[in-house]
RODO-2510 file (C-alpha; in nm, 4 decimals, decimal comma):
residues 450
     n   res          X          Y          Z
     1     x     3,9873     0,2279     5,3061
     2     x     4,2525     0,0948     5,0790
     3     x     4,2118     0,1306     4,7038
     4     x     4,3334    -0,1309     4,4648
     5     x     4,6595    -0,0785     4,2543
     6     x     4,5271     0,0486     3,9188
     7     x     4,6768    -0,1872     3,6324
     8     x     4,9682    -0,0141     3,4395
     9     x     4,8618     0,0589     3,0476
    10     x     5,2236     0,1252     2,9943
    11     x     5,2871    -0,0715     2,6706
    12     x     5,6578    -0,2377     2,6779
    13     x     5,8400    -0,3649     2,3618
    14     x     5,7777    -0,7191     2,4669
    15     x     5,3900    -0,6688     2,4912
    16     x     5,4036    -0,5037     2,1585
    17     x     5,5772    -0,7842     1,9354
    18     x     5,3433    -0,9935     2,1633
    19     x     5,0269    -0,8262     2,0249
    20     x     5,1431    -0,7728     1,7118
    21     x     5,2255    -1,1283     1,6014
    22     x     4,8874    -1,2954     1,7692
    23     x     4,6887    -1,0091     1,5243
    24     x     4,8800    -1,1159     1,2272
    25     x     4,8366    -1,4514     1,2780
    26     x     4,4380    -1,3910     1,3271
    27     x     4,5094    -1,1658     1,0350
    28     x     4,5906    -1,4081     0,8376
    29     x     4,3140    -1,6753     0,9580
    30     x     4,1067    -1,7730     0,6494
    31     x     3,7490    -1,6403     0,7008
    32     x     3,4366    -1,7253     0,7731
    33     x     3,2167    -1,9189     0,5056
    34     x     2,8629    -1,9226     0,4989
    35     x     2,6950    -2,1709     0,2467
    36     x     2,4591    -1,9543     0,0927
    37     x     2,3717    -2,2329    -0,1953
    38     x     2,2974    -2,6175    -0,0746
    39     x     2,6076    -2,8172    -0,2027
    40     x     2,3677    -3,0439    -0,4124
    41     x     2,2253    -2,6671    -0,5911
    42     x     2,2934    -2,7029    -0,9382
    43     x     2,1986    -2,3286    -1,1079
    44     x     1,8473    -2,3026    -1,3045
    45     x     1,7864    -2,0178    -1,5650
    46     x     1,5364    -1,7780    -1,5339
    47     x     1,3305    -1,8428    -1,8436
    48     x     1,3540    -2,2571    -1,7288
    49     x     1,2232    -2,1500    -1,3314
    50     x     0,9320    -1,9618    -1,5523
    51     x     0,8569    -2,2531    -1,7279
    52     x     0,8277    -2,4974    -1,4142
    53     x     0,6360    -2,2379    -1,2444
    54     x     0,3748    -2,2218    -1,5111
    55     x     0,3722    -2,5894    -1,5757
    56     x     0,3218    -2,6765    -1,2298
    57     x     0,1098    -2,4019    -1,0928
    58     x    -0,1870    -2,4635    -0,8659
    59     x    -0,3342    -2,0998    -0,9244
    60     x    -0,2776    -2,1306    -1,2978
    61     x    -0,5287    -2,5170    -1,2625
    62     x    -0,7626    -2,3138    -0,9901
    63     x    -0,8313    -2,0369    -1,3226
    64     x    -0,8132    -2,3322    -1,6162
    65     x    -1,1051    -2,5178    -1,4453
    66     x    -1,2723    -2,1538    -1,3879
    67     x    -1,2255    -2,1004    -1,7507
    68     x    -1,3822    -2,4141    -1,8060
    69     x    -1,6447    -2,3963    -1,5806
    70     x    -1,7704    -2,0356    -1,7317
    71     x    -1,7672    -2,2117    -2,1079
    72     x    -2,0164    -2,4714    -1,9790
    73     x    -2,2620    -2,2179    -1,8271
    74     x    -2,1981    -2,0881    -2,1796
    75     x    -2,3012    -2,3946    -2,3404
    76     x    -2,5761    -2,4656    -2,1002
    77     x    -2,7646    -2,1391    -2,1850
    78     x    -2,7017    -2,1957    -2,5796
    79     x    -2,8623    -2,5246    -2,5309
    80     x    -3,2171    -2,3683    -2,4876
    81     x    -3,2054    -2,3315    -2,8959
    82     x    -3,1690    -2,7104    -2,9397
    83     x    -3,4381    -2,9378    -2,9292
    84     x    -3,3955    -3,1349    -2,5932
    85     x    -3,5835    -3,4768    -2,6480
    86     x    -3,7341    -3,7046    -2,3530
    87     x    -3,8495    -4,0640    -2,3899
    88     x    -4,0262    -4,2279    -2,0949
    89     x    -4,3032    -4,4031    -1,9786
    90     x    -4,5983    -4,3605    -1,7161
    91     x    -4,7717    -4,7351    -1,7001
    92     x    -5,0337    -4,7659    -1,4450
    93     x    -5,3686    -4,8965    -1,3712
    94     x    -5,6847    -4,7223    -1,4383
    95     x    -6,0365    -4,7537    -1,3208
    96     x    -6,2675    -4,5421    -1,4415
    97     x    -6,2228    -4,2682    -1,6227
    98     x    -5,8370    -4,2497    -1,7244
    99     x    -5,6758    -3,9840    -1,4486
   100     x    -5,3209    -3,8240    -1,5472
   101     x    -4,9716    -3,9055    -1,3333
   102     x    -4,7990    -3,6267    -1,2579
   103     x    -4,9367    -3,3925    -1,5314
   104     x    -4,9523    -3,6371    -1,7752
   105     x    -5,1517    -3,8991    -1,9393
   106     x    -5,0610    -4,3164    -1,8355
   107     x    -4,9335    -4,4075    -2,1475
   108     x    -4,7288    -4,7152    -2,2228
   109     x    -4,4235    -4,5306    -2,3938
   110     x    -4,3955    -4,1587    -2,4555
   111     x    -4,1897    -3,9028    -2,6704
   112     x    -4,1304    -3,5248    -2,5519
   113     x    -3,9120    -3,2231    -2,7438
   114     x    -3,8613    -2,8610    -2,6200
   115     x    -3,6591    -2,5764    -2,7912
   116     x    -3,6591    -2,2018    -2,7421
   117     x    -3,7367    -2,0388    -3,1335
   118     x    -3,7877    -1,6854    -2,9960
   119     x    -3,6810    -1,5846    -2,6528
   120     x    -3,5075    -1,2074    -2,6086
   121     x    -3,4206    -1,2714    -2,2634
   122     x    -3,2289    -1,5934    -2,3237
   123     x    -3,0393    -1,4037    -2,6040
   124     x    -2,9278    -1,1137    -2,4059
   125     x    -2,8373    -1,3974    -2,1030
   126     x    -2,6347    -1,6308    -2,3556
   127     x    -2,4493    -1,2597    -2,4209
   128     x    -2,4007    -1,2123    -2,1199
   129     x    -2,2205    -1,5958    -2,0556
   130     x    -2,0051    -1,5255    -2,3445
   131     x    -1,8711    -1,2242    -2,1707
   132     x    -1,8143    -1,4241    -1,8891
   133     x    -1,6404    -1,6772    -2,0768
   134     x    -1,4056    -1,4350    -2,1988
   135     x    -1,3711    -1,2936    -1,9447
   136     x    -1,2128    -1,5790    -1,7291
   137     x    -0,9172    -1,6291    -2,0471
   138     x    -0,8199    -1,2398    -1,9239
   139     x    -0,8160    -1,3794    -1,5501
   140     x    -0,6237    -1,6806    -1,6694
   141     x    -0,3841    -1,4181    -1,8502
   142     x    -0,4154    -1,2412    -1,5021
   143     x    -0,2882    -1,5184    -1,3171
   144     x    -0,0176    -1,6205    -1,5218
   145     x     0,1611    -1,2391    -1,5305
   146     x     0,0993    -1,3093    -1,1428
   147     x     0,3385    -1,6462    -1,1214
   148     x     0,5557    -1,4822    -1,3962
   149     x     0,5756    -1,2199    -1,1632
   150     x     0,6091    -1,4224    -0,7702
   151     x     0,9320    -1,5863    -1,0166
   152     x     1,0724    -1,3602    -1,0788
   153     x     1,0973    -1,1889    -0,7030
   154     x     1,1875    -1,4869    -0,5644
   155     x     1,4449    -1,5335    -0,8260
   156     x     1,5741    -1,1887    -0,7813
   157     x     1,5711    -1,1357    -0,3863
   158     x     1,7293    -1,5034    -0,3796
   159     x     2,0419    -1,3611    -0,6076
   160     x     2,0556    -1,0854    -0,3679
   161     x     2,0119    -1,2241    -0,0412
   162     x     2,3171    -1,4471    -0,1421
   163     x     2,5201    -1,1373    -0,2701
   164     x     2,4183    -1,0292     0,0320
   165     x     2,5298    -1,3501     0,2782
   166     x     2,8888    -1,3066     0,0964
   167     x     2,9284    -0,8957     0,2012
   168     x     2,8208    -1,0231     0,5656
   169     x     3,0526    -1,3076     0,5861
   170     x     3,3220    -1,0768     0,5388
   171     x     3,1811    -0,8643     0,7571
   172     x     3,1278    -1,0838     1,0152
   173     x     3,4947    -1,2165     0,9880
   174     x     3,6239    -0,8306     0,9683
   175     x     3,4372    -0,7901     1,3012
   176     x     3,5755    -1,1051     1,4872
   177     x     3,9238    -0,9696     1,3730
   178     x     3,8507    -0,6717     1,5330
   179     x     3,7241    -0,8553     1,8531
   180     x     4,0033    -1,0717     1,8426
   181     x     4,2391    -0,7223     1,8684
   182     x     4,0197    -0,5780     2,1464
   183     x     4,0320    -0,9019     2,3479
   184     x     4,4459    -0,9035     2,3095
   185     x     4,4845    -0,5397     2,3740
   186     x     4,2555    -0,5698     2,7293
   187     x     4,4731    -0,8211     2,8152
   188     x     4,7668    -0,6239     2,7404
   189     x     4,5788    -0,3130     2,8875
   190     x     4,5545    -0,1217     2,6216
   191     x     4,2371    -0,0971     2,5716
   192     x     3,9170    -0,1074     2,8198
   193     x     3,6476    -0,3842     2,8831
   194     x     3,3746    -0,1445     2,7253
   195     x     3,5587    -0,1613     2,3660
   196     x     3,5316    -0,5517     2,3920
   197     x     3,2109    -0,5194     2,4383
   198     x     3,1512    -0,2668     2,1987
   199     x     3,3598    -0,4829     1,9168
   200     x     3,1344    -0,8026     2,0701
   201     x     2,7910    -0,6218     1,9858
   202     x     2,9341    -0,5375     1,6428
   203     x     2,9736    -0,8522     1,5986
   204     x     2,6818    -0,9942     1,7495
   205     x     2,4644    -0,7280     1,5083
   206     x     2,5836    -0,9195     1,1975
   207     x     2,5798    -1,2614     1,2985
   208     x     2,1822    -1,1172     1,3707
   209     x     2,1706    -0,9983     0,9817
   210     x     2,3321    -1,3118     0,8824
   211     x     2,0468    -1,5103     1,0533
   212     x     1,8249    -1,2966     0,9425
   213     x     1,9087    -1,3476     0,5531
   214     x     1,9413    -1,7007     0,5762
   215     x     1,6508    -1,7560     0,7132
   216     x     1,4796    -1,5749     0,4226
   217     x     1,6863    -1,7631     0,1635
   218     x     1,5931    -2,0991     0,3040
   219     x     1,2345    -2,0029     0,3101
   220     x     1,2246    -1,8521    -0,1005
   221     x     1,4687    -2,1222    -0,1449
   222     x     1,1181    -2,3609    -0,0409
   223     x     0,9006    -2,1025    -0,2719
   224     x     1,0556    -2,1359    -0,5576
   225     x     1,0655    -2,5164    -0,4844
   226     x     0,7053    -2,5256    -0,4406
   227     x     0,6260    -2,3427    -0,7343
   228     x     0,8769    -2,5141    -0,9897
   229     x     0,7669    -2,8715    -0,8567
   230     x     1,1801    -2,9244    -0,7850
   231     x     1,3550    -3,0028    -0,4102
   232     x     1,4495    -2,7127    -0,2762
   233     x     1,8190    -2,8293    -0,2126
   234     x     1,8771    -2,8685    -0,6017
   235     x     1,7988    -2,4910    -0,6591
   236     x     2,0441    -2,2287    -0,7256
   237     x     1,9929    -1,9364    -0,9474
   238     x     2,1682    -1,8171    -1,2609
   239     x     2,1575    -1,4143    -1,2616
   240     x     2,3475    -1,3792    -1,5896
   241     x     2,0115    -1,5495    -1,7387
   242     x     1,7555    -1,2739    -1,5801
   243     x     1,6783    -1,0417    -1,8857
   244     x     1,7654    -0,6962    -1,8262
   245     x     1,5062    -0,4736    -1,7206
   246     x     1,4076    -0,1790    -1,9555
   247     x     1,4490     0,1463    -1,8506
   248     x     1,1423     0,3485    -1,7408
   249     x     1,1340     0,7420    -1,8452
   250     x     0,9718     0,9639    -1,6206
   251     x     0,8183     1,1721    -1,9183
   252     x     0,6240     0,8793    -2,1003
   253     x     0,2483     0,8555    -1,9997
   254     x     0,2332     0,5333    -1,8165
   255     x    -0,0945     0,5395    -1,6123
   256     x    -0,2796     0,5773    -1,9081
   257     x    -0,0831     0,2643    -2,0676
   258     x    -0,1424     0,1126    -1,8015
   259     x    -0,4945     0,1537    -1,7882
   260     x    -0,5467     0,0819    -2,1707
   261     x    -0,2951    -0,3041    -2,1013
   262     x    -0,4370    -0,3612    -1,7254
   263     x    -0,6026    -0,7222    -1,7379
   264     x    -0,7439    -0,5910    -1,4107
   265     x    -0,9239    -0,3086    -1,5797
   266     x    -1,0224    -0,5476    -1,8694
   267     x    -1,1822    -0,7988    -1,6664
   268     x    -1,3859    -0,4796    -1,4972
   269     x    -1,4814    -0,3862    -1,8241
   270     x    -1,6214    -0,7423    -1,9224
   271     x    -1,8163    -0,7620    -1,5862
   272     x    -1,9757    -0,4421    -1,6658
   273     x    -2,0656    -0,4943    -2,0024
   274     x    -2,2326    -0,8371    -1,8846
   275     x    -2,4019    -0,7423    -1,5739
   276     x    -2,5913    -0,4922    -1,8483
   277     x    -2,6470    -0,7834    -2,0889
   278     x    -2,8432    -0,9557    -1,7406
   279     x    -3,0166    -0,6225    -1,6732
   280     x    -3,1347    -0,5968    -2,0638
   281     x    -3,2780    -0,9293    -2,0579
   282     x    -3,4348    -0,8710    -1,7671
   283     x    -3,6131    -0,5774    -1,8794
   284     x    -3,7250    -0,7212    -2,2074
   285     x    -3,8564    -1,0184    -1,9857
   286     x    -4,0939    -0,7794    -1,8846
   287     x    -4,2433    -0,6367    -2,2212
   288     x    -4,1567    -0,9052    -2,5244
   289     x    -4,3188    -1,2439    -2,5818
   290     x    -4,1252    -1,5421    -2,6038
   291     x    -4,2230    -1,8561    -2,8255
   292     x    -4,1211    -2,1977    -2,8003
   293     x    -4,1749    -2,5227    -2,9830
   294     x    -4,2669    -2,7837    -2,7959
   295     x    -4,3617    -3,1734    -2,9632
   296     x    -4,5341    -3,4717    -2,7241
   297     x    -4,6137    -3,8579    -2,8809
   298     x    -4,8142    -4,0740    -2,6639
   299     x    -4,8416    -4,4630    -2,7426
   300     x    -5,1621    -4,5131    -2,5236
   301     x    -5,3180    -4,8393    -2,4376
   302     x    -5,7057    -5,0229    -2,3889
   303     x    -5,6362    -5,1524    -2,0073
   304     x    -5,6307    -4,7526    -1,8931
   305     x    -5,9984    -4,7233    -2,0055
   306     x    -5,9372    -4,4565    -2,3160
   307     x    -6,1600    -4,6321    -2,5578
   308     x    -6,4660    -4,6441    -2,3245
   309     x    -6,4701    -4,2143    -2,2108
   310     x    -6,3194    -4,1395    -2,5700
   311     x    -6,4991    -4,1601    -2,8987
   312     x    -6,2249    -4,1881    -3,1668
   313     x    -5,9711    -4,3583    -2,9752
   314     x    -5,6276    -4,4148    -3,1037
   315     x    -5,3161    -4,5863    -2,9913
   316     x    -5,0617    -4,3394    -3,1486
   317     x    -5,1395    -3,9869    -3,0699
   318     x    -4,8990    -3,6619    -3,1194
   319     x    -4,9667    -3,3195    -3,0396
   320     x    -4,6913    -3,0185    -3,1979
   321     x    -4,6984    -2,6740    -3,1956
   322     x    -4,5837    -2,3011    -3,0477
   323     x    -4,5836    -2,2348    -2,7164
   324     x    -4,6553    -1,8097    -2,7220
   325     x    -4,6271    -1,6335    -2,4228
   326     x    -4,6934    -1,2384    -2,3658
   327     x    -4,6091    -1,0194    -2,0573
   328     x    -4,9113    -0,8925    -1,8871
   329     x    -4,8435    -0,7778    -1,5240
   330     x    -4,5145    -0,9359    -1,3545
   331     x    -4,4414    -0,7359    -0,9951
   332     x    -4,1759    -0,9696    -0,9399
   333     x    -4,0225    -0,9722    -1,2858
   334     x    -4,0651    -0,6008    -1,2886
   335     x    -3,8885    -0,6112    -0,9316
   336     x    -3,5883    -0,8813    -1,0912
   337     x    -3,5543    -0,5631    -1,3833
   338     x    -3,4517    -0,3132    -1,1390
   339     x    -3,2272    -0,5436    -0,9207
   340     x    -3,0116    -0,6253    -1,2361
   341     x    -3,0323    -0,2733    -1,3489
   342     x    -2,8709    -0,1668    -1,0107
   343     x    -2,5985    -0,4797    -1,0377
   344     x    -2,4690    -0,2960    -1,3742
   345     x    -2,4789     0,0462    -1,2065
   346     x    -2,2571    -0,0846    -0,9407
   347     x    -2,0389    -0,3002    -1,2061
   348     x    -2,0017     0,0152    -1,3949
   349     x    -1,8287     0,1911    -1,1014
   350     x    -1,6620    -0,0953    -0,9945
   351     x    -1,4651    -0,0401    -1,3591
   352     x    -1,4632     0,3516    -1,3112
   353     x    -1,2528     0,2676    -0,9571
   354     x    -1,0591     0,0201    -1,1091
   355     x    -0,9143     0,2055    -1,3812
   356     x    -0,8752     0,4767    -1,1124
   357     x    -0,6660     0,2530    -0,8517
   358     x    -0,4263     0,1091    -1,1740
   359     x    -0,3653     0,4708    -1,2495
   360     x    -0,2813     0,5553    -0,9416
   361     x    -0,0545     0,2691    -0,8419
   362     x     0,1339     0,3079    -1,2424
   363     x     0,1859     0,6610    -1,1570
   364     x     0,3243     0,5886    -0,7726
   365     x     0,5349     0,3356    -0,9414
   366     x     0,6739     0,5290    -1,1646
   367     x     0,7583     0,7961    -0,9624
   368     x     0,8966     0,5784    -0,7030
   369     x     1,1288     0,4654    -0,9654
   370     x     1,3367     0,7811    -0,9108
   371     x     1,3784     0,7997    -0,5721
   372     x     1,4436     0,4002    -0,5422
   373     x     1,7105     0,4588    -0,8696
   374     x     1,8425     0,7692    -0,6601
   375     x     1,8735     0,5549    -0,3057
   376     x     2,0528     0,2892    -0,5320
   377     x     2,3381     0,5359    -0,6804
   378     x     2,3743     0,6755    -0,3265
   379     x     2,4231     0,3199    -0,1928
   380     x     2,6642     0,2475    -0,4756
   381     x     2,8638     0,5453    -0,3984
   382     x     2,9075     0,5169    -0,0460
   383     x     3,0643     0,1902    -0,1139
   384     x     3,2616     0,2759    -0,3604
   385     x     3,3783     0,5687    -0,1282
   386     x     3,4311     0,2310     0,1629
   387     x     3,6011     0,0667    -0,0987
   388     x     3,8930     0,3625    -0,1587
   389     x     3,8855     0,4288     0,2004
   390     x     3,9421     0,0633     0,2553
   391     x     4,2919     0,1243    -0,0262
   392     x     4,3703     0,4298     0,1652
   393     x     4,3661     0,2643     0,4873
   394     x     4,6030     0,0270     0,3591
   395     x     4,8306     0,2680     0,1977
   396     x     4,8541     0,4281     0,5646
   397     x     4,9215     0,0959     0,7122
   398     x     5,2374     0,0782     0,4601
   399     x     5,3801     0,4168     0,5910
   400     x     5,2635     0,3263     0,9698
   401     x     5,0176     0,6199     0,9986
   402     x     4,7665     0,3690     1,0623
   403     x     4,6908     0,0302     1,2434
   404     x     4,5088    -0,3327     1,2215
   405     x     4,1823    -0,1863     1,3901
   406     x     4,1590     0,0923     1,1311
   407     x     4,1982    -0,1593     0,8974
   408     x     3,9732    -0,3698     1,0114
   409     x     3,6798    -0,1158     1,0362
   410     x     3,7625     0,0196     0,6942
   411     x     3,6691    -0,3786     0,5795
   412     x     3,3237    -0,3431     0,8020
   413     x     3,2524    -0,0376     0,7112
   414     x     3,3163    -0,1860     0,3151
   415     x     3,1143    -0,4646     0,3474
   416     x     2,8235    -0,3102     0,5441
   417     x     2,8015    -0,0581     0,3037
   418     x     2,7872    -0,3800    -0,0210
   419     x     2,5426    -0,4866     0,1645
   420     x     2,2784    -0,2320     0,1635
   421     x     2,3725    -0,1501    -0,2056
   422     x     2,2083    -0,4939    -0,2746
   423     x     1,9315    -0,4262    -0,1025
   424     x     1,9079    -0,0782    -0,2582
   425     x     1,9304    -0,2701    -0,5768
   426     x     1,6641    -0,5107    -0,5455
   427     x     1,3618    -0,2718    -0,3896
   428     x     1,4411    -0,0799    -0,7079
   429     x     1,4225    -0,4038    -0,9097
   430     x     1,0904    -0,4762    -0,7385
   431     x     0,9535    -0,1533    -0,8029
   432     x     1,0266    -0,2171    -1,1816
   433     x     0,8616    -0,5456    -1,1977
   434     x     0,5663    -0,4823    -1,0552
   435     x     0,5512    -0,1774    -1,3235
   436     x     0,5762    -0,4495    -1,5890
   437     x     0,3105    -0,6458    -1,4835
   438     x     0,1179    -0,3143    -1,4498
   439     x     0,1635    -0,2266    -1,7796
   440     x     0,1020    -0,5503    -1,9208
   441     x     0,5104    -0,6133    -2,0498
   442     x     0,5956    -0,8285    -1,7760
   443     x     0,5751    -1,1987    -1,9926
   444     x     0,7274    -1,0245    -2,3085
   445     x     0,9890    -0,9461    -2,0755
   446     x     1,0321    -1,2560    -1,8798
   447     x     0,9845    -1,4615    -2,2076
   448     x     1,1015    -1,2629    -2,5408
   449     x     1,0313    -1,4260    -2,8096
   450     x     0,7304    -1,6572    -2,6961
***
């Protein structure tokens, strides 16, 4: 059995000038441009994408008609003090002696007031409703730190994700050089089919990232266009207009800031202290009297039969006076007591885990801080070492120590590693943020001076 004649890899001076002038001319190819900002994008500043965001945001309606909502159950319980006045009529036919309609007496025209003067149970349930009210302005506050907040990610990752598109561009165009020199040398046989393939997956792996991160821009591009109320091909950001973020030491006590700022532990603290306002009125339902006034006018008439079965009849008749009720024996009531005695028990460790959870997510925060700060610095170094590897790659090249490939990977290696110092940048940024809104800074931050 005959083998084939292997191919010679003996490199003559002809194949060399060959090679070198078709990887100078790719060399010198301009690269690769990825549009990482629409071409109609005009840049919007942070504090301006707040202010859209906050103008136009559904959550921030959903908690003003909540807010709302809660003031009018206020109002509605208040409204037992005033007098609320009826006027109607019960006209009918009577024969015999005159029968009542529905609890009352057939009258041609009739006049009724009722108003709470002394009721314990109301007042500790119109408490309670003012608790609630406020308690709905600290969930508006709530929700507004949390678009403040979804901004300013969005805002952020979208800065980086284009930094981002830029490194992997170059990237992508350093690793399509280097394919380009694998592909030349095969055919020159230098090198071996597996190094194409190896400089093709290379390649393949970033076009893959590049995907990757324009498919998230596009889609926070469409966030922040949803929450701003603007077309998402007119937004571009402006990171010289994102405030800087204080810096966070490890020795100050933030959990317990935390807990003492935390809307989320404030609103917690205003269920609790209604759900025992319920349970006290409740429990004075069962022992304390109530008294109400109550008023009733009656214009009566001959054709119902009153001045035949009544001595001293009279057209105009009016009855006022106090309505006085005292607890005797209530099971259910008694039964209602304990039910809203439990709901304050379990509102009062509802708060207890509350403040518990923020104090255990400020302090994981804020530890996290260093290790995320740490992770940043190392990703900052290693491409700053790239970056003088990259110079002394090119200082080789000068004295002929080194070649196009080892420049090229120098460039990949450069840009890979710019890459994942953004990232490294923006988890750390994240991290930061969501301390802010922990600790109740985040809109003093996002808009000094408001």
């Amino acid at each position: 059995m005959h083998s084939k004649p292997r191919r010679s890899t003996k490199i003559t001076a002809n194949n060399c000038r060959r090679l070198l002038a078709l990887t100078l001319a790719f060399l010198f190819l301009p690269r690769l441009c990825v549009a990482a900002d629409p071409p109609d994008a005009v840049p919007i500043p942070f504090r301006n994408a707040v202010e859209l965001a906050l103008q136009h945001s559904g959550v921030m309606g959903i908690a003003a008609m909540n807010q709302w909502r809660a003031h009018q159950v206020y109002e509605e319980v208040r409204a037992n003090w005033i007098p609320q006045l009826t006027v109607g009529s019960g006209l009918g036919y009577s024969y015999g002696f005159p029968l009542t309609l529905e609890g009352s007496a057939p009258s041609v025209v009739n006049f009724n007031s009722q108003q709470s003067l002394f009721n314990w149970t109301l007042k500790e349930y119109l408490k309670a409703a003012k608790i609630q009210w406020k308690a709905t302005s600290l969930d508006v506050q709530d929700k507004r730190d949390g678009v403040i907040l979804d901004v300013a990610l969005s805002y952020a990752q979208l800065d980086q994700l284009t930094g981002k598109i830029a490194a992997l561009t170059e990237a992508q165009a350093a690793a399509e050089k280097g394919e380009f020199i694998s592909r030349q040398r095969l055919q020159e046989g230098v090198d071996s089919k597996l190094e194409l393939t190896r400089s093709q997956l290379l390649t393949a792996r970033i076009r893959l990232r590049i995907a990757e991160a324009q498919g998230q821009t596009d889609v926070l591009r469409q966030h922040l266009a949803s929450l701003m109320g603007v077309p998402a091909d007119t937004i571009a950001v402006d990171p010289a207009s994102v405030p800087a973020i204080p810096e966070v030491s490890q020795d100050e006590d933030l959990p317990a800031e935390a807990v003492s700022n935390s809307l989320a532990v404030k609103q917690a603290h205003e269920q609790t202290a209604a759900a025992q306002a319920r349970a006290e009125g409740e429990r004075k339902a069962t022992k304390l009297p109530t008294i109400d006034l109550a008023s009733q006018y009656a214009y009566l008439a001959k054709f119902n039969n009153y001045d035949l079965y009544f001595k001293n009849y009279t057209s105009n008749n009016l009855a006022a006076g106090l309505n006085v009720r005292f607890p005797f024996f209530n099971s259910v009531q008694k039964a209602k007591a304990e039910e809203a005695k439990a709901d304050a028990l379990i509102a009062g460790k509802q708060e207890d885990l509350t403040k518990q959870k923020v104090r255990e997510d400020a302090l994981q925060l804020q530890r996290s801080l260093r290790q995320l700060s740490a992770a940043r610095d190392v990703a900052k170094l290693e491409w700053e070492v790239s970056q003088g590897d990259l110079e002394a790659v090119k200082g080789r090249m000068q004295t002929g120590q080194a070649n196009i490939r080892d420049q090229q990977n120098a460039e990949l290696d450069s840009d890979d590693k710019h890459a994942a110092y953004l990232d490294a940048e923006f988890e750390l940024s994240r991290a930061e943020l969501q301390l802010l809104r922990l600790t109740g800074q985040l809109e003093n931050w996002a808009m000094p001076g408001q």
